[in-house]
Steps between C-alpha positions, in 0.01 A plus 500: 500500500274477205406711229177758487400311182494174698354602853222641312376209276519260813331750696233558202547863546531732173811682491348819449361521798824428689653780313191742578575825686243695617496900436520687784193719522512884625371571846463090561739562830312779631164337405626178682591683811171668510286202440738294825439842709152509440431148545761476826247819624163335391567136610172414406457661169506290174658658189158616362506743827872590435469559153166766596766648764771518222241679284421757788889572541484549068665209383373371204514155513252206430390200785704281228828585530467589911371125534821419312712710731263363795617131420838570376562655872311185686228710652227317579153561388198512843315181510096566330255531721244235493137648355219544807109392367242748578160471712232485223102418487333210352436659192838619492547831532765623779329737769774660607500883387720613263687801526431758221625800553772662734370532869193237367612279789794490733578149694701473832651275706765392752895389494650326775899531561740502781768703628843381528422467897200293397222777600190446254475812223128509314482697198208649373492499114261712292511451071227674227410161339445655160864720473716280745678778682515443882354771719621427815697267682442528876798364742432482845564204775091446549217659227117520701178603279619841639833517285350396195215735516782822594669328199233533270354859648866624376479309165163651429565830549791536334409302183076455504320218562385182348193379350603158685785315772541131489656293772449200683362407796744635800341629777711809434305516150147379663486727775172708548700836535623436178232399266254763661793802434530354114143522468506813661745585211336330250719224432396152440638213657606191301546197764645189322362143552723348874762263362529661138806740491480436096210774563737755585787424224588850424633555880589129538744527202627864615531367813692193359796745316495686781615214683712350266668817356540610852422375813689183404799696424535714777573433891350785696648562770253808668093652423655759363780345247209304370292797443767706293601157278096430489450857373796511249353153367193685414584751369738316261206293419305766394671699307784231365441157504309394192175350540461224249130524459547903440725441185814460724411857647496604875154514658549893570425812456437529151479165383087509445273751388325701771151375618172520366284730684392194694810442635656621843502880529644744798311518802261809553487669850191291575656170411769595727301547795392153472832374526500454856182454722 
């Protein structure tokens, strides 16, 4: 055995700070078992996401001292994305169109997942560009141009139409029926360059948390277990999970300002008789 005095001089280590006891802080057990529960729930949630959710429950705590509880509990931080370049001209300029307003463009696009039994599932995913919410995930064992057009007759009347719909190329996407029954409904299609998913980031990266946050979580076992879990996920992500490029606020509902008078509005009687041919 040797003396404090002596362990700490050969160690080079003050003896104040062997002797320092830190102060319990009130609520630090409850905050801790929050921050593990939400971050067990959200497996792929950082603790700038956590500390938004801790705001939302009322706890009034800063990113600081959660990323101290974060590292003090070993929970470990989601690997960074790598950054995607854009498609631009020679002079520079990107010509991809830029949402501006809510219902200013809409993008969709396909999932592909498997059952438990190994049957194929295909999602249909539908996102407004400019607010992030999702308006529809489709789950079905096959999707034909005919789904996604009874997907979007449903979307439109129920929430308008917009000015423009941006996908790639898919022959579900290219098909005749469909892009004569947009214009028919005045919608303008945006068709990205073959090759270049970068073009259609906004769905790409929903697409990409809804795989990672889900799909890579969960076994489904039947069609319809994955619908229920697929529909809870989106809802969740619309009104809960904090959107990082919103301020750390969900996409939806009242997250941005209503439209412009340019944007999407209900559909008239007339409109709705073009629905269908």
């Amino acid at each position: 055995m040797v003396s404090e005095r002596r362990a700490c001089r050969v160690l080079g280590q003050p003896r104040s700070t062997q002797r320092y006891r830190t102060n319990a802080v009130e609520g630090e057990e409850a905050l801790t078992a929050r921050v593990v529960a939400l971050a067990s729930r959200y497996g792929r949630y950082g603790y700038r996401r956590i500390t938004a959710l801790l705001w939302q429950e009322g706890w009034r705590v800063n990113h600081k001292r959660v990323e101290r509880i974060w590292r003090q509990e070993g929970l470990k931080v989601p690997a960074r994305q790598p950054k995607r370049s854009r498609l631009w001209h020679n002079d520079g300029s990107c010509f991809r169109l830029r949402p501006g307003y809510r219902d200013h463009v809409w993008s969709y696009d396909f999932v592909a997942e498997r059952t438990k039994d190994g049957r194929p599932l295909k999602l249909l995913t539908i996102i407004d560009e400019y607010t992030r919410e999702c308006l529809a995930i489709r789950v079905a064992r096959s999707i034909r141009s005919e789904d996604v057009l009874e997907t979007l007759a449903e979307l439109f009347v129920h929430r308008g139409t917009p000015d423009n719909i941006r996908s790639d190329n898919g022959p579900e996407f290219t098909a005749r029926a469909v892009r004569e029954w947009l214009g028919r409904v005045d919608v303008r299609t945006l068709f990205i360059e073959p090759g270049s998913p970068w073009e259609n980031g906004y769905v790409e990266s929903f697409n990409g948390k809804l795989r990672d946050e889900l799909l890579n979580r969960e076994v489904f076992y039947t069609l319809t277990e994955a619908e229920v879990l697929i529909a809870r996920w989106r809802h969740e992500y619309n009104t809960r999970r904090p959107h990082s490029s919103l301020g750390y606020r969900p996409p939806a509902p009242e997250t941005i300002a209503a439209a412009p008078p340019s944007g999407g509005c209900p559909l008239s009687p007339l409109w709705r008789s073009l629905l269908w041919p």
